[in-house]
C-alpha positions in Angstrom: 6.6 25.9 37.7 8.9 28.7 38.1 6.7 31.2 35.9 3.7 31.4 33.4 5.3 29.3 30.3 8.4 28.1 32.5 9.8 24.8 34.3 12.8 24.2 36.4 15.2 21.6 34.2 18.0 20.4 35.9 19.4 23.7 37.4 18.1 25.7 34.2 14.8 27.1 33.2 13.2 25.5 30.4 10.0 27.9 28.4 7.8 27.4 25.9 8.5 28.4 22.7 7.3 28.5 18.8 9.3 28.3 15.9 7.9 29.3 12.3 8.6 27.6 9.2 7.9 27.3 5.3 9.1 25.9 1.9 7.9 26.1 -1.2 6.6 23.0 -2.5 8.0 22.1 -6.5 4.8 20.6 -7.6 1.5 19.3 -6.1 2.8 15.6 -6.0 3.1 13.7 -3.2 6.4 13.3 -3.1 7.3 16.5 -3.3 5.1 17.0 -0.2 6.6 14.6 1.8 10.4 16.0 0.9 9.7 19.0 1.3 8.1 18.9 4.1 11.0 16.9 5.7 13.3 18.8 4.8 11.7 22.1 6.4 11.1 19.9 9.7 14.9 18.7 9.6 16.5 22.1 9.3 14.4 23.7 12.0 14.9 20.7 14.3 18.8 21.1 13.6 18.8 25.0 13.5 18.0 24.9 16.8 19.2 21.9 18.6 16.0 19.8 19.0 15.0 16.6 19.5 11.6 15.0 19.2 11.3 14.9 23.1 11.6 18.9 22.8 8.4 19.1 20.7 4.9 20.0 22.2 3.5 19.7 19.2 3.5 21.2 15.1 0.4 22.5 13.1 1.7 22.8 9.4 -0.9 24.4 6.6 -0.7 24.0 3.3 -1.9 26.6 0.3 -4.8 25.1 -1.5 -2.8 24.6 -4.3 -1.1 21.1 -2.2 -3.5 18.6 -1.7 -1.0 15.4 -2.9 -0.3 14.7 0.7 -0.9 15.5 4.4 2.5 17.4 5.2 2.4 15.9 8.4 3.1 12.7 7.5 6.6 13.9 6.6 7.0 14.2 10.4 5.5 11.1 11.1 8.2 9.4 8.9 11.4 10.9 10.8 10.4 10.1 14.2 7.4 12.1 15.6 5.3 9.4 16.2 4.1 10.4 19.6 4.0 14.0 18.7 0.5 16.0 18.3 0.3 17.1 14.9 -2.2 19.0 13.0 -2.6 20.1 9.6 -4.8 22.7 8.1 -5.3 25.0 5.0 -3.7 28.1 4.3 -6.2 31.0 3.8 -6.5 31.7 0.1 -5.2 35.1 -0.4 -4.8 36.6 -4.1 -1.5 37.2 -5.2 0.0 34.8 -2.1 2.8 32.6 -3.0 1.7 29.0 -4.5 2.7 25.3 -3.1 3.5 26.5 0.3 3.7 24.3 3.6 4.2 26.6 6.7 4.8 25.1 10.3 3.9 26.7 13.7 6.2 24.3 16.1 6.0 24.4 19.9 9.0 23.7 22.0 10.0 23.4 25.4 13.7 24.6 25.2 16.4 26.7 27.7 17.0 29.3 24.4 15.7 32.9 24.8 13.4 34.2 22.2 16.3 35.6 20.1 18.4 32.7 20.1 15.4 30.5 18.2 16.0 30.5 14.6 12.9 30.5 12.2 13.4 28.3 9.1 12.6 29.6 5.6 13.8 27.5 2.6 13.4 27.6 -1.4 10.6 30.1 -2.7 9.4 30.7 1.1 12.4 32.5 2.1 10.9 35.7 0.1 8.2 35.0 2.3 9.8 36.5 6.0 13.4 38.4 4.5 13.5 39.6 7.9 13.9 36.4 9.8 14.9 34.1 7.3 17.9 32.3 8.0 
């Protein structure tokens, strides 16, 4: 360990890092979980140049409102078999946007803090305007 949160990596420094996420979900079916869901896992996987091996581990919550389908099984499906995951519930705030899934991903990666893009898609994009890709 070169530092709290850092590793030497082949000449580099690799850190721990967490990337946000969250899509708006088009109905509280199961399907439209699991595609959703995918696609929010995809983008911030591609967005910033990740593999599976790059990924400590995700805790995704969902609003209330989604209760069709774990959103981690999405994950599961493309390849994050031997990845921690965790999923939990959204607190219920009045007036908070409906059908959301929301991710909290942890990453070992050489990118500094500005270079990781956070990943806001559909609906959820009005959620961060100020990060929101």
């Amino acid at each position: 360990m070169t530092g709290p949160g850092t590793a030497s990596w082949k000449g580099g420094r690799v850190t721990v890092r967490a990337i946000r996420g969250a899509v708006q979900v088009e109905a509280n079916e199961r399907e439209a979980v699991l595609e959703a869901t995918t696609e929010l896992v995809t983008e911030v996987m591609t967005r910033n140049g990740l593999s599976t091996d790059d990924v400590i581990s995700v805790i995704f919550t969902a609003t209330r409102d989604l209760t069709a389908e774990f959103p981690a099984l999405a994950a599961r499906n493309i390849g994050f078999q031997d990845v921690p995951l965790l999923c939990a519930c959204e607190i219920d705030v009045p007036g908070a946007l409906p059908r959301v899934v929301r991710l909290l991903m942890h990453v070992e990666t050489s990118r500094a803090r500005a270079q990781i893009q956070h990943v806001y898609l559909r609906g959820a994009r009005a959620l961060r305007l100020d990060i929101a890709q």
